[in-house]
C-alpha positions as CSV (number, residue, x, y, z in Angstrom):
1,X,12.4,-24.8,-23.8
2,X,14.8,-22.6,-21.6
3,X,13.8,-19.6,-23.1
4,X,9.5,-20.4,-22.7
5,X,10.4,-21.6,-18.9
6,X,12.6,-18.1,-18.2
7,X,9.6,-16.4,-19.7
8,X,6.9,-18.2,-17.7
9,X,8.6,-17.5,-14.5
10,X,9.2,-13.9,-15.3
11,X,5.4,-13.3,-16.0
12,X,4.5,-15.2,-12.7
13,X,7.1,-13.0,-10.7
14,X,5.8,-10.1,-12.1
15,X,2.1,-10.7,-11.6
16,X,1.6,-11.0,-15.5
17,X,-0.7,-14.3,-15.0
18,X,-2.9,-16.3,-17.4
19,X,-6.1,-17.6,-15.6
20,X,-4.8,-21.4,-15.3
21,X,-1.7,-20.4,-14.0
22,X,-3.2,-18.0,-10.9
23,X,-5.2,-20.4,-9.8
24,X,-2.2,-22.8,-9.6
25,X,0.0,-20.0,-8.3
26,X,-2.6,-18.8,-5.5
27,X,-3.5,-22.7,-4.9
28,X,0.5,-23.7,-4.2
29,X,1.0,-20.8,-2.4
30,X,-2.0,-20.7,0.0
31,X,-1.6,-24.3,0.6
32,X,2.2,-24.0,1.7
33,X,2.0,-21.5,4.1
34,X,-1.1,-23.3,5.7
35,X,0.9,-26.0,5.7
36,X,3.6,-25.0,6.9
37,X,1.2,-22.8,9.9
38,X,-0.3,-25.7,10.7
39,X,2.7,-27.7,11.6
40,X,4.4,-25.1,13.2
41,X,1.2,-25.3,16.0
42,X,1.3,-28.5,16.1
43,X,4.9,-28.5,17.5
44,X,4.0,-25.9,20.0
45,X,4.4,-27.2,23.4
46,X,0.7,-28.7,24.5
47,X,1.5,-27.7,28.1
48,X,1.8,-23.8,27.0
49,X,-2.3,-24.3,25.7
50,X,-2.2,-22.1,22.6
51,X,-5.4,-20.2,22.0
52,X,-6.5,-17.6,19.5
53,X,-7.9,-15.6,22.4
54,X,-4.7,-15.7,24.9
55,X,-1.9,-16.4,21.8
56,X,-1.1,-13.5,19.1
57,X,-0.2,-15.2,15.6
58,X,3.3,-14.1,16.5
59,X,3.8,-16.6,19.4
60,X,4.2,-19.4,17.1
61,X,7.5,-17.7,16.3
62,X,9.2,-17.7,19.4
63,X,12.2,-19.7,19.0
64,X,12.3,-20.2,23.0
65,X,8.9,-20.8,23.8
66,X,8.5,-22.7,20.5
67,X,11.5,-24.0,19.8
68,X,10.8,-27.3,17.5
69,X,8.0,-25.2,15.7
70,X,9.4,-21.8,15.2
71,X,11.4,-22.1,11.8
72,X,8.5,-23.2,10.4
73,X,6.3,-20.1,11.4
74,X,9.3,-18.0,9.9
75,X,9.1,-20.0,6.7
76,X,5.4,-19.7,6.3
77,X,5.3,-16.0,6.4
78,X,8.3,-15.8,4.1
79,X,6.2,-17.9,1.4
80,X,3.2,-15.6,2.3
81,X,5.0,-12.2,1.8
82,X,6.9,-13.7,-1.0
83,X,3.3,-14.6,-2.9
84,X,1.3,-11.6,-2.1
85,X,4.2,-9.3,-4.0
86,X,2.8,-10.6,-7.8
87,X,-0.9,-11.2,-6.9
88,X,-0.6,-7.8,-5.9
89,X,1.2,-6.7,-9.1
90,X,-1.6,-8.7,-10.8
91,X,-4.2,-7.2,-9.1
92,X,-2.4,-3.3,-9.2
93,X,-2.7,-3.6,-13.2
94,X,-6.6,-3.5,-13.0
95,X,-6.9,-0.8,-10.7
96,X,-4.5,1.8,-12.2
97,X,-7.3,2.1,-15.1
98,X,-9.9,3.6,-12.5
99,X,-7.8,5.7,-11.2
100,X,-3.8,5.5,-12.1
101,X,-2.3,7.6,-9.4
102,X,-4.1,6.7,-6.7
103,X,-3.8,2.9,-7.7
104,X,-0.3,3.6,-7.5
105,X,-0.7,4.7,-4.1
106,X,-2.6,2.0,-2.9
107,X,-0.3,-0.5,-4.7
108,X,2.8,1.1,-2.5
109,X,0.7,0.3,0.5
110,X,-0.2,-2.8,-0.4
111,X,3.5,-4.0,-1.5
112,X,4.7,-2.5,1.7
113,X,2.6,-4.4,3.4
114,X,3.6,-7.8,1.7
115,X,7.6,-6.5,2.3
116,X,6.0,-6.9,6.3
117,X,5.1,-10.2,6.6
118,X,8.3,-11.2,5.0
119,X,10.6,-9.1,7.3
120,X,7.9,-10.6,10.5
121,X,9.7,-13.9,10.0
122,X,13.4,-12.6,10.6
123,X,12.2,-10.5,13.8
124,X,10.6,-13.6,15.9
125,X,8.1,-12.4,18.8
126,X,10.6,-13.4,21.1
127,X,7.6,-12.5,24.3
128,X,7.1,-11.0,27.4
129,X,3.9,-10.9,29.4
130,X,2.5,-7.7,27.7
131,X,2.3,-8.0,24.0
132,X,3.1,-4.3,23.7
133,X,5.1,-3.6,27.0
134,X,7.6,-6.5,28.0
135,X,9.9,-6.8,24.9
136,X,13.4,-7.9,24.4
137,X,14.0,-8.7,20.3
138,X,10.3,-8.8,20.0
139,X,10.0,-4.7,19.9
140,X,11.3,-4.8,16.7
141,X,8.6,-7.4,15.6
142,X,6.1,-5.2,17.6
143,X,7.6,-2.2,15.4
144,X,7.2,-4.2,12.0
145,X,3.9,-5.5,12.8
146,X,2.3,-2.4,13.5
147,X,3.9,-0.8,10.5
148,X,2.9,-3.7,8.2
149,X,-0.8,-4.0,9.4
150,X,-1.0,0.0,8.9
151,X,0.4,-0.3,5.2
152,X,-2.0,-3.2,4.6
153,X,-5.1,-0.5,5.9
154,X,-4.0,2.5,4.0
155,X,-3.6,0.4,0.9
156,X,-7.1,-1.5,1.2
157,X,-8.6,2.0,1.9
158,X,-7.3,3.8,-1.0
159,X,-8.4,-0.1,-2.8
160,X,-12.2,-0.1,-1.1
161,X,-12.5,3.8,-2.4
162,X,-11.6,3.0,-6.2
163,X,-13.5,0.0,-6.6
164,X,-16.7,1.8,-4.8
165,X,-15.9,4.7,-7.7
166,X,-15.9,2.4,-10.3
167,X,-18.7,0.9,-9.3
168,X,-21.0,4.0,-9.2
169,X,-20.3,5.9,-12.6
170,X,-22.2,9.0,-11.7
171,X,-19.6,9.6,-8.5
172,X,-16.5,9.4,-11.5
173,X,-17.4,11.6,-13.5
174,X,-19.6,9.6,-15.6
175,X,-16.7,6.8,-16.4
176,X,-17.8,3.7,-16.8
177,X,-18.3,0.3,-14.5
178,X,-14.9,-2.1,-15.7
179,X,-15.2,-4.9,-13.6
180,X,-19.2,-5.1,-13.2
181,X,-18.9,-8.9,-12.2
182,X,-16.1,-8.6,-10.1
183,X,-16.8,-9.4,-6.2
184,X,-14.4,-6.8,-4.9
185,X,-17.0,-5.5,-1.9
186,X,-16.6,-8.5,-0.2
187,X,-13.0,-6.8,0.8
188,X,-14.5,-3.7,1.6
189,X,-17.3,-4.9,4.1
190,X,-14.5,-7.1,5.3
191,X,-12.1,-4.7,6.1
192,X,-14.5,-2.3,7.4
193,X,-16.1,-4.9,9.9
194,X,-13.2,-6.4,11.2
195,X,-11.1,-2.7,11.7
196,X,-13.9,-1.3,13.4
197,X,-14.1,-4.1,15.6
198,X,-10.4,-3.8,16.2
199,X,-10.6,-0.2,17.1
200,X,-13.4,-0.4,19.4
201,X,-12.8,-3.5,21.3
202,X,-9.5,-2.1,22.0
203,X,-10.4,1.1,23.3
204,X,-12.9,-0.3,25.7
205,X,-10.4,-2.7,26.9
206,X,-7.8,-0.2,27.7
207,X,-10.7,2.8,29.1
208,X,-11.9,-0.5,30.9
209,X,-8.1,-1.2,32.4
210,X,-8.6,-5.5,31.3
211,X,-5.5,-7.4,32.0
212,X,-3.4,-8.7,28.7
213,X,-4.7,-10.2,26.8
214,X,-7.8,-8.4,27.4
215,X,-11.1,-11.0,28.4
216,X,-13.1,-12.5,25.8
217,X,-14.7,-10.4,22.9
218,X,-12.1,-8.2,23.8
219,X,-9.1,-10.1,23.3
220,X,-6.5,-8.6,21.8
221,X,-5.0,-11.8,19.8
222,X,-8.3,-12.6,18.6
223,X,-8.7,-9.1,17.0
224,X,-5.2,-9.7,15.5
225,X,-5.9,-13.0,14.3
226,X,-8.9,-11.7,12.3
227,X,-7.6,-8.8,11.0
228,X,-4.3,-10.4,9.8
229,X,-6.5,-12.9,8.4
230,X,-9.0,-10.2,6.5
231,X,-5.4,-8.7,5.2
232,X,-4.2,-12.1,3.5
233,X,-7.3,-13.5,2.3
234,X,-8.2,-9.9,0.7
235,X,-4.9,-10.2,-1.2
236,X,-5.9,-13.3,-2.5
237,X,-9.3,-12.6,-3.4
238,X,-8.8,-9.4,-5.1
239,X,-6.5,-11.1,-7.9
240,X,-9.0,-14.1,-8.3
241,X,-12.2,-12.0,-8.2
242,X,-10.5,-9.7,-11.3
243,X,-11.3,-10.5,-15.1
244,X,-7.7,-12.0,-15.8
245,X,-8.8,-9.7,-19.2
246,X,-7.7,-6.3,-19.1
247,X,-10.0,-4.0,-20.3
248,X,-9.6,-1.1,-22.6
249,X,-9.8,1.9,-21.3
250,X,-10.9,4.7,-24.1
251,X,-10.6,8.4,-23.1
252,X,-14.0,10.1,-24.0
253,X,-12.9,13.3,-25.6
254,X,-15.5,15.9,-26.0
255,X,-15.9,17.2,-29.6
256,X,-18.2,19.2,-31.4
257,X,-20.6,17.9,-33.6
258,X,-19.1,17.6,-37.2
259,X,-21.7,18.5,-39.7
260,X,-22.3,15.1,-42.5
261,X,-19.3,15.8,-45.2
262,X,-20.4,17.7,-48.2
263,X,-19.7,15.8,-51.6
């Protein structure tokens, strides 16, 4: 019994899922660090008004400015970070057969990324007025941050550009669709929609001179809020999207025709 348990939890650490048990995995772990979100808001202070379009994610950390609530921000991202390294995993076994070094690549990115979030909770966003600007501890969350969410968009890129390969045979050299029924442009469009917007709404707001946190459409913190949000749901959907059956890959080696044997 000791032995099957060890097992089990070594496959689920290391991304080796059966359906049934990443469902269960991506269901537990989603609903904890909502759970755990959630409650950290809750305890922020009602007179501070937290808002998606004044409030980056981050704020909820700030031991000072949220200091029944914080611990619980930390704790959620932890669980995040902690489930994203074997979804992943799960999800990196796939797309190494379309391409295996770039996967690799992408999968570096990717696990960078999820090493981020986890390190976000030890740095809180211990804030200023300016999000960028006025930092005490909280440059070194402004420093993992920005790293992080540029891991997550190399790794999605290099991601988006293998499964748009694979999808069109006649771009990879003539190798054929694997996952055919897999929803993995959802990502893509995703990712592309919400990081343009990110650019762009930015660079008007600062060629424009807005005050932090930027008015409206251009708010910083709502830009931050989606694209953190793209990152973390994409993680997510990617492993549940893939056939939890690994294809097999058969190298097509060119041969000359063999004339019929001769009895």
């Amino acid at each position: 019994m000791m032995n099957k348990t060890t097992a089990t939890l070594k496959n689920i650490i290391t991304g080796n899922f059966t359906r049934s048990q990443l469902l269960r995995f991506m269901l537990i772990s989603g609903l904890l660090f909502v759970l755990s979100a959630f409650c950290s808001w809750l305890l922020y202070p009602a007179e501070l008004n937290y808002s998606i379009l004044t409030h980056t994610i981050s704020y909820l950390g700030d031991y000072i400015q949220n200091p029944k609530g914080w611990v619980l921000f930390s704790v959620s991202f932890i669980i995040l970070g902690l489930s994203f390294i074997p979804l992943i995993l799960y999800t990196h076994r796939r797309v190494i057969l379309i391409e295996r070094l770039w996967g690799m690549l992408g999968t570096f990115f990717l696990l960078g990324g999820g090493l981020g979030v986890i390190l976000i909770a030890f740095f809180p966003d211990v804030h200023g007025a300016d999000f960028f600007l006025d930092m005490t501890l909280g440059k070194a969350h402004v420093l993992v941050s920005l790293v992080t969410m540029i891991m997550f968009s190399c790794g999605f890129t290099v991601y988006g550009i293998l499964f748009l390969l694979n999808a069109y045979p006649k771009i990879h050299k003539g190798k054929p669709d694997l996952y055919p029924n897999a929803h993995t442009r959802y990502v893509i469009i995703a990712f592309a929609i919400v990081g343009l917007g990110t650019l762009i709404t930015q660079r008007i707001a600062n060629i424009r001179d807005y005050p932090w946190p930027h008015p409206g459409i251009y708010s910083f913190p709502l830009w931050e809020w989606l694209l953190s949000f793209t990152f973390f749901a994409s993680v997510y959907w990617l492993a549940y999207t893939l056939p939890n059956d690994i294809p097999i890959v058969q190298e097509v080696v060119k041969t000359s025709q063999v004339s019929p044997e001769i009895e």
